[in-house]
N, C-alpha and C positions, 0 to 999 in steps of 0.2 A: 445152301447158299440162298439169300435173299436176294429179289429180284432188283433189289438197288444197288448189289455186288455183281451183277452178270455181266459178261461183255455185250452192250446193245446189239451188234454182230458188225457185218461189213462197214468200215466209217467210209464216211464223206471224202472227195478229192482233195488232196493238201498237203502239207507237213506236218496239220496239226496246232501248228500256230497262229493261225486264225481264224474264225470262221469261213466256210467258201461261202462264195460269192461274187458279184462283180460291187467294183467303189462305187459308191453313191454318186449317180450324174449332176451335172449343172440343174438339170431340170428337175430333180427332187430335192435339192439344197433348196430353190426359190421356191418350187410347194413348201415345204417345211418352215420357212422366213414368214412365208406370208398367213397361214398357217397360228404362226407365233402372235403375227399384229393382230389377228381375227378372232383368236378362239381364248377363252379365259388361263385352263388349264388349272382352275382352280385348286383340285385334289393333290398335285403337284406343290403348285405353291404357298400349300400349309405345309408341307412338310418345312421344319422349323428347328432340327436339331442335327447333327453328325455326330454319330458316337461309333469310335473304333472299338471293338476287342475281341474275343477270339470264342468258336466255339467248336465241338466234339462230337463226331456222328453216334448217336444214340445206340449203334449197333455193334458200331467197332470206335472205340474211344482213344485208339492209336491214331487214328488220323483228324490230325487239326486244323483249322484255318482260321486266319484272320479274316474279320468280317467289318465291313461297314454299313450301318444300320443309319436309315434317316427317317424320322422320327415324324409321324402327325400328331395331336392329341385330339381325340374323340372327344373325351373330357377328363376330370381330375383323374379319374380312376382305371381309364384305357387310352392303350397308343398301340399304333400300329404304323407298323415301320418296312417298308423296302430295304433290304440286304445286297449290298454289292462286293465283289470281291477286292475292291479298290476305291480311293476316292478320287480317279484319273478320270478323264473326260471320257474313255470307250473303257469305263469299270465294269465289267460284265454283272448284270441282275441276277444275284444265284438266288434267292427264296424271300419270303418273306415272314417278319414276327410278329404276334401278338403280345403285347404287355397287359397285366391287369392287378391291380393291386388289392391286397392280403386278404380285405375286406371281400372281395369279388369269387377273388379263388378259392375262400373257407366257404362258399355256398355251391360249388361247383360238385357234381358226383364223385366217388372215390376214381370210376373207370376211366373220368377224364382228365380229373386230377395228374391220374399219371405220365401223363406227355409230357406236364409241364415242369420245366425250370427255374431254380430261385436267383436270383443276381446278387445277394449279400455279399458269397467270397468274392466274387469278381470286383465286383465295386471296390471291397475295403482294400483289397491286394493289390489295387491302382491297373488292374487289367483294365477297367472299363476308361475309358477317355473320353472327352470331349475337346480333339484338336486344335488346337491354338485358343481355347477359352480359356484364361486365367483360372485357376483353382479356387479361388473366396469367389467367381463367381460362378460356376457352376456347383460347390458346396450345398447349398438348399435343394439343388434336384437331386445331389446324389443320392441325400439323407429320404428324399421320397422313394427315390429309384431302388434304395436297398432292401425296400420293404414289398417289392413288385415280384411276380412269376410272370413266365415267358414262354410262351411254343411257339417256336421255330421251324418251320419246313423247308426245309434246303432241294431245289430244285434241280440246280446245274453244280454236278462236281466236279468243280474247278481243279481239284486236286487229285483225280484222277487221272493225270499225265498223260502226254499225244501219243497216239489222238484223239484219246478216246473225251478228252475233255475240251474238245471245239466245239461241240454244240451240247445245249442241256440235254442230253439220252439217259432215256430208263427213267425210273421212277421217283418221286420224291423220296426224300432221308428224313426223319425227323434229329434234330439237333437237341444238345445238351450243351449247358454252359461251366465254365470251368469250376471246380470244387478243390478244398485246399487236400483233398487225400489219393491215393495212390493211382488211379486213373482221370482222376479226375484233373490232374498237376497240368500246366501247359506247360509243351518242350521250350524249354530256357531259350533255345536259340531262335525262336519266333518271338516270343517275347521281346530278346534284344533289337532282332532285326527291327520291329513296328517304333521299339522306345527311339531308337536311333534315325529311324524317318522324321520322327515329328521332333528329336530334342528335347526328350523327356527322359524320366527315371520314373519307372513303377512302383521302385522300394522307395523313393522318397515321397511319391504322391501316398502308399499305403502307411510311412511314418503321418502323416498330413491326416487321414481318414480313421484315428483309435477310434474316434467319438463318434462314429456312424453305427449304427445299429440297424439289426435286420428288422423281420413281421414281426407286432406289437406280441402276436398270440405264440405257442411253441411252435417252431419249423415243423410243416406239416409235413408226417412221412409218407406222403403219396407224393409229393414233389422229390424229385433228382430217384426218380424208385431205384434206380439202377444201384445207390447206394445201400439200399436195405435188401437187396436181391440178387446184385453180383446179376441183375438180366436186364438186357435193353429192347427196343424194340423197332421194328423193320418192317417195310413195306411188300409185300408178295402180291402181283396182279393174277388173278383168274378168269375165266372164260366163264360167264354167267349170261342164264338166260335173261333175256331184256322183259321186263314187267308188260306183261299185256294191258294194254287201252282201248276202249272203246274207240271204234273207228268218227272219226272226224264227219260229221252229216253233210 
């Protein structure tokens, strides 16, 4: 068992359904207001996209979640995006991705190649969204977007049921993103749930998206390895000696 599979052990006081804690007082709402007028928060307010869809623990590809990704660009060729489990006002922050497109990741080593994820199926099979943006107009980012790779570290598993999923415990998960074949399929009834939030069809956006195309070059098979391998991969912590330093003068 991998140590992103163990029970963390004794949890937290609660039912489970929320974080413990006490509510945030009157006197940490007006820190946080004031806070707001004072401080830029710039890194924040580039983030410039919402995109819903869904992704697949690397290790065990039965368990799925819907994820909502909000999007910075570094520049044309990298984004890197905050992951929440919702796009509600207290959406729990479960990891975070790296996007880097085709050009970036055919220079990258085979060893690390393999983390990473491609977004073509997801895109054309209308998994990917961009919530309430009209279609002709997010169209020109999808047709980039289809041609991008992804590593995702999933921090808090939401989806591991109370209690043990009230606070992020145990270690990061590396994610995978949906592929059109046998594990890789999202369960149909996540799918509906999310089309039915927002007032969409996936099979109509994927009739919409024939004409997107994936990486210019052949799909690189160290991306999605788990396809060419039937093996995924998982995080294990160990007890290692700490690096000796010269002591501080």
């Amino acid at each position: 068992m991998a140590s992103s599979d163990e029970t963390p052990g004794p949890m937290p006081p609660g039912d489970g359904s929320v974080p413990p804690g006490k509510s945030v007082s009157i006197g940490q709402h007006v820190i946080d207001k004031g806070a707001q007028l004072l401080q830029t928060l710039k890194p924040i307010k580039h983030m410039n996209q919402h995109v819903c869809t869904f992704a697949m623990y690397s290790h065990d590809m039965t368990r799925q979640i819907e994820t909502h990704h909000y999007l910075s660009r570094v520049n044309q060729d990298f984004l890197q995006c905050a992951v929440y489990d919702s796009d509600d006002s207290n959406g729990r922050l479960i990891g975070v991705e790296y996007i880097i497109s085709d050009r970036i990741f055919e220079t990258l080593p085979a060893e690390e190649q393999k983390l990473w994820h491609t977004h073509e199926y997801e895109i054309i099979a209308g998994l990917w969204v961009n919530p309430r943006v009209p279609e002709m107009v997010q169209k020109p980012e999808l047709k980039n977007l289809a041609r991008t790779y992804g590593k995702f570290w999933c921090t808090w598993q939401v989806d591991r049921g109370k209690p043990l999923c009230v606070l992020p415990l145990g270690v990061p998960a590396l994610m995978m993103s949906p592929q059109g074949v046998n594990l890789g399929m999202v369960a149909p009834e996540l799918v509906k749930k999310r089309d039915e939030s927002y007032g969409i069809s996936s099979k109509d956006l994927e009739e919409k998206r024939v004409d997107i195309a994936g990486p210019e070059t052949t799909m690189n098979p160290y991306a999605n390895y788990w396809m060419q391998t039937g093996k995924g991969f998982a995080i294990d912590v160990e007890l290692t000696d700490m690096k000796k330093t010269a002591p501080f003068p």
